[in-house]
C-alpha positions in Angstrom: -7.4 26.8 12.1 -7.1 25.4 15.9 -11.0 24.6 15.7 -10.2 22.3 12.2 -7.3 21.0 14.1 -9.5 20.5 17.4 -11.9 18.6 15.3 -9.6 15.9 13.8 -7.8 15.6 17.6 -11.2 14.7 18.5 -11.8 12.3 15.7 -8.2 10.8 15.9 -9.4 9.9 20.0 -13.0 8.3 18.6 -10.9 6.1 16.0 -8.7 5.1 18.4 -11.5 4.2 21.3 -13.1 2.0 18.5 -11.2 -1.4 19.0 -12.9 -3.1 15.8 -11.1 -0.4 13.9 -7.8 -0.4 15.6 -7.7 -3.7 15.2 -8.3 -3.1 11.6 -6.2 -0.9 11.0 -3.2 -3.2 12.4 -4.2 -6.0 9.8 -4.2 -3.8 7.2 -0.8 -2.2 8.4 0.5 -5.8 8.7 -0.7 -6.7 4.9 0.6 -3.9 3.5 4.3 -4.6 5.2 3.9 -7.9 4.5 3.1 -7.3 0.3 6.0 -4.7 0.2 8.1 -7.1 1.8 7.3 -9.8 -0.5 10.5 -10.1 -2.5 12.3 -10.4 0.1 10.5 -12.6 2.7 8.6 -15.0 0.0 10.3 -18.0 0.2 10.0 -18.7 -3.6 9.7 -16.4 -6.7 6.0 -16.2 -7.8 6.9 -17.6 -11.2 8.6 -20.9 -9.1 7.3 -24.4 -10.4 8.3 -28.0 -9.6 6.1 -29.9 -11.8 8.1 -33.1 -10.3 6.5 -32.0 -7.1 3.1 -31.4 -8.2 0.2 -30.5 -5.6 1.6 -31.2 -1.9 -0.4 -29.9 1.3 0.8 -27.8 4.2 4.2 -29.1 5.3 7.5 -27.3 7.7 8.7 -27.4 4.0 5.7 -25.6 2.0 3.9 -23.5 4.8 0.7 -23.2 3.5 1.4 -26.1 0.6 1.9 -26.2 -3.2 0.0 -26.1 -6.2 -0.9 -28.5 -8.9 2.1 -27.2 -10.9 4.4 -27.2 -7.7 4.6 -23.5 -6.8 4.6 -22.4 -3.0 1.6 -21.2 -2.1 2.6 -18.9 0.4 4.4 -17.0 -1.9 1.8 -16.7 -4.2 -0.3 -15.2 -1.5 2.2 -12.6 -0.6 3.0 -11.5 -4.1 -1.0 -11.8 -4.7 -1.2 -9.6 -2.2 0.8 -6.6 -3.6 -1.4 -6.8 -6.7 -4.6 -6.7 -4.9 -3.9 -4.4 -2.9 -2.8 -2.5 -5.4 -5.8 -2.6 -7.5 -7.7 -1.6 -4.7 -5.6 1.4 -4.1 -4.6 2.7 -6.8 -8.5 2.2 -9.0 -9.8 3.9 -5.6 -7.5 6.6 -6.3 -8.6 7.2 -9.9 -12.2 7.1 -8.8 -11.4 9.4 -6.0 -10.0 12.3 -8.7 -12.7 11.7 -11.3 -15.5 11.6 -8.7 -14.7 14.4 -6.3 -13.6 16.9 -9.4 -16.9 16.0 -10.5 -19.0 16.5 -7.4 -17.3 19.3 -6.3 -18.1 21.4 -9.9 -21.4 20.4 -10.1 -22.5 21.2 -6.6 -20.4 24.3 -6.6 -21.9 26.0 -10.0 -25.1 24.8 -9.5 -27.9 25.4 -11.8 -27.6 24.0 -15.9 -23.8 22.6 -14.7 -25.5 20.7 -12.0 -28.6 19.2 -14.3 -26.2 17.9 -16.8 -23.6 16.8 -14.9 -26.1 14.8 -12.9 -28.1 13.8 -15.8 -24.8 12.2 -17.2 -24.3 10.7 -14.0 -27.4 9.2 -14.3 -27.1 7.6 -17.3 -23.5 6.0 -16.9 -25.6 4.5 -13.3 -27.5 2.7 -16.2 -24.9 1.1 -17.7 -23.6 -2.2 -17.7 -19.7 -1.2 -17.0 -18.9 -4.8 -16.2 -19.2 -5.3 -20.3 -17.4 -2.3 -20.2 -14.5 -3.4 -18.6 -14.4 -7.1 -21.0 -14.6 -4.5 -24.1 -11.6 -2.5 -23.3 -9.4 -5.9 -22.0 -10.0 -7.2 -25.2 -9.4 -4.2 -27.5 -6.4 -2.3 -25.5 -5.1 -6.3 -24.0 -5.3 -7.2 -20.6 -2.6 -4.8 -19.2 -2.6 -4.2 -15.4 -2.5 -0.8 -15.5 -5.2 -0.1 -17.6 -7.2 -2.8 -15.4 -6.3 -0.7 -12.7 -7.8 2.5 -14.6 -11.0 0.9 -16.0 -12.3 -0.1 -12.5 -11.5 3.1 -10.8 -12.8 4.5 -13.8 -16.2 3.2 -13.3 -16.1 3.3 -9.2 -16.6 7.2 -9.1 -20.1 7.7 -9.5 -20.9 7.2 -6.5 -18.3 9.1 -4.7 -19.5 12.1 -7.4 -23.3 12.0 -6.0 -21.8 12.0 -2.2 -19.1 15.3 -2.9 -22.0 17.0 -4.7 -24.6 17.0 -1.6 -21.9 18.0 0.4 -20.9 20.9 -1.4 -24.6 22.3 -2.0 -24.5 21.8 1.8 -21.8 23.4 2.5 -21.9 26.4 0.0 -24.7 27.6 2.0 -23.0 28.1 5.2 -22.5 31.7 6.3 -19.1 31.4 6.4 -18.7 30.6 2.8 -21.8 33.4 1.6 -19.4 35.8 3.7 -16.3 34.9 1.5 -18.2 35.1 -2.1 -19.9 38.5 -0.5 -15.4 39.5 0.0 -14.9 38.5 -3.6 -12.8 35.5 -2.6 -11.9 33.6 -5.9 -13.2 29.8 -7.0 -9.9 28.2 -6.5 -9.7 29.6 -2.8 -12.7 28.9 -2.3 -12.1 25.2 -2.7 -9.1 25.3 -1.4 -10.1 26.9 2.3 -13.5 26.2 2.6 -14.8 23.6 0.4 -12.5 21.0 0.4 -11.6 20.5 4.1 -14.9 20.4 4.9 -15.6 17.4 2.6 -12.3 15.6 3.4 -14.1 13.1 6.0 -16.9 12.1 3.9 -14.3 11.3 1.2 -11.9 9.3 3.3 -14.5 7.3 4.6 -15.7 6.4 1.1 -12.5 5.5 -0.1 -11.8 3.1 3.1 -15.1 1.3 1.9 -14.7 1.8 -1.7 -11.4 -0.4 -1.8 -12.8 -3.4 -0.8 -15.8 -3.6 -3.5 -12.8 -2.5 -5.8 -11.0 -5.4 -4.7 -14.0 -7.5 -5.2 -14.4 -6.6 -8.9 -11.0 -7.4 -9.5 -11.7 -11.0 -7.9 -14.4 -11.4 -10.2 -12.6 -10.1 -13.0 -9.9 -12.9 -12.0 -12.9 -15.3 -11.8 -14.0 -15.2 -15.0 -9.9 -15.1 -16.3 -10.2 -11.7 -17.4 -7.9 -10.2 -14.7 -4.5 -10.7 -13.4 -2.3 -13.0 -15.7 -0.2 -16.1 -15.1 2.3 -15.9 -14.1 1.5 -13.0 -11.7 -1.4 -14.1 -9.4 -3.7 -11.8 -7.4 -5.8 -13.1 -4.8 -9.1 -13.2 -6.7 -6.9 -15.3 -9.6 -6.0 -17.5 -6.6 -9.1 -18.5 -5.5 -9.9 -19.4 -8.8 -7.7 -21.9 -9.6 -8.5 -23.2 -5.6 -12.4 -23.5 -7.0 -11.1 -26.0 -9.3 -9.3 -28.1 -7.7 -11.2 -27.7 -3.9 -12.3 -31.4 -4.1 -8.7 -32.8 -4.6 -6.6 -29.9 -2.8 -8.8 -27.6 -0.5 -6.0 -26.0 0.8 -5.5 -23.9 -2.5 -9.2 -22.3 -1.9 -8.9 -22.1 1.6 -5.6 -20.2 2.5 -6.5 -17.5 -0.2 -10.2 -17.4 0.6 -9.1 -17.1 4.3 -6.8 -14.5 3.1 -8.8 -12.2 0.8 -11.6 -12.6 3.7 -9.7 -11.0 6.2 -8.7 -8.3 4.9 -12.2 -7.2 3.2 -13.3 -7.4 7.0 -10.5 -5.2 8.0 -11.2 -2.7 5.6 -14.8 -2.4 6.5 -14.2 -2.7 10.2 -11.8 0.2 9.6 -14.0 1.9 7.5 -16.9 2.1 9.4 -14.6 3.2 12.5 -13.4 6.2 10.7 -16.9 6.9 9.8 -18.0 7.0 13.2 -15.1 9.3 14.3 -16.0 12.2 11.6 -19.3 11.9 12.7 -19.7 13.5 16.5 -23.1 12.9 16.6 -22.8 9.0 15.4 -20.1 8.8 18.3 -22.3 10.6 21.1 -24.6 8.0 21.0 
């Protein structure tokens, strides 16, 4: 137990050494008060128009400017922001249970479970889940929550092949053939050898899953399959900025700027905390 703790001391020290990460880290700390906060600090409720007022750019009045149907843009970005964020959370939560459930019974059981499993996995890798995701919006409606679920639904495949090498790596280990040769049961199994020893490799995957989770929602919003008026998310932002950059770049640029940022700071992050479970990475 003091060795496990040891370890993470260690990697606590490495993540903190890396300034990219740090630095990060703060952004994404700041983004996350900033979306919780939104009610309260947003000048303007997002479903605010003026249509009197119409487009305006950045004034002491409108911080980052208005929109052609006169709503603030800075609030927009701040309530945008709670949805994307999240989306990127909470789908990267749903692929986290699927996919790690699923990597750790395959590599675990081995043998026929592991062929089929994989062989399934395999096969979803094959499919086209974007059209997946347009199918279910337009039989179930576009509900948030179940956008939420569909992407982290298909986001786990991945993280199943990663938990799956792990464990075939990690059930090997003398310390784990000694516990089987004591009779120690599956579930303890996973719960005192398996899964702490695969906790790294998974939190670094999710740091650098919820950016491309992100992404898919922004291209979901693209194509007006996402988010719906009068909520916004970032991606749904940037569209309507696309089509009206010529007239009113502001309305691309501030939520471009935005989104932009904070995919940087989760990759930044990511690969920190990568580095910092990873001795021999951070040795060199």
């Amino acid at each position: 137990m003091n060795q496990q703790s040891s370890l993470w001391e260690d990697a606590w020290r490495r993540l903190l050494a890396n300034k990219a990460a740090v630095g990060g880290g703060v952004i994404l700390c700041v983004l996350i008060t900033l979306a919780i906060l939104a009610p309260w600090i947003a000048p303007h409720s997002y479903s605010y128009q003026n249509l009197d007022l119409g487009a305006q750019p950045p004034s002491s009045t409108f911080f980052l400017g208005t929109d052609t149907l006169g709503r603030d843009l800075f609030s927009r970005i701040l309530y945008g922001a709670r949805v994307s964020l999240m989306v990127g959370f909470v789908a990267t939560g749903v692929a986290l249970v699927i996919g790690v459930s699923w990597g750790i019974i395959a590599g675990y059981f081995g043998g026929r479970v592991d062929s089929v499993m994989m062989r399934i996995v395999d096969v979803l890798y094959g499919l086209p889940f974007i059209i997946f995701i347009i199918l279910l919006m337009v039989i179930f409606g576009r509900n948030i929550w179940l956008l939420f679920g569909a992407i982290g639904a298909v986001e786990w495949l991945t993280m199943a092949r990663i938990v799956r090498g792990q464990v075939l790596t990690i059930k090997n280990q003398e310390y784990v053939l000694a516990a089987q040769a004591m009779g120690v049961s599956n579930f303890q199994m996973f719960r005192k050898h398996i899964f702490p020893n695969i906790l790294g490799p998974i939190a670094v995957y999710a740091t650098l899953t919820i950016p491309q989770v992100m992404l898919l929602e922004a291209f979901l919003s693209f194509l007006g399959l996402g988010i719906q008026p009068p909520m916004s998310s970032w991606g749904t932002l940037i569209r309507y900025g696309v089509e009206s950059m010529e007239e009113y770049s502001w309305l691309l640029i501030y939520p471009g700027l935005t989104f932009t940022i904070t995919l940087f700071a989760l990759n930044f992050f990511g690969d920190g905390l990568r580095d910092a479970l990873d001795p021999k990475i951070s040795s060199d």
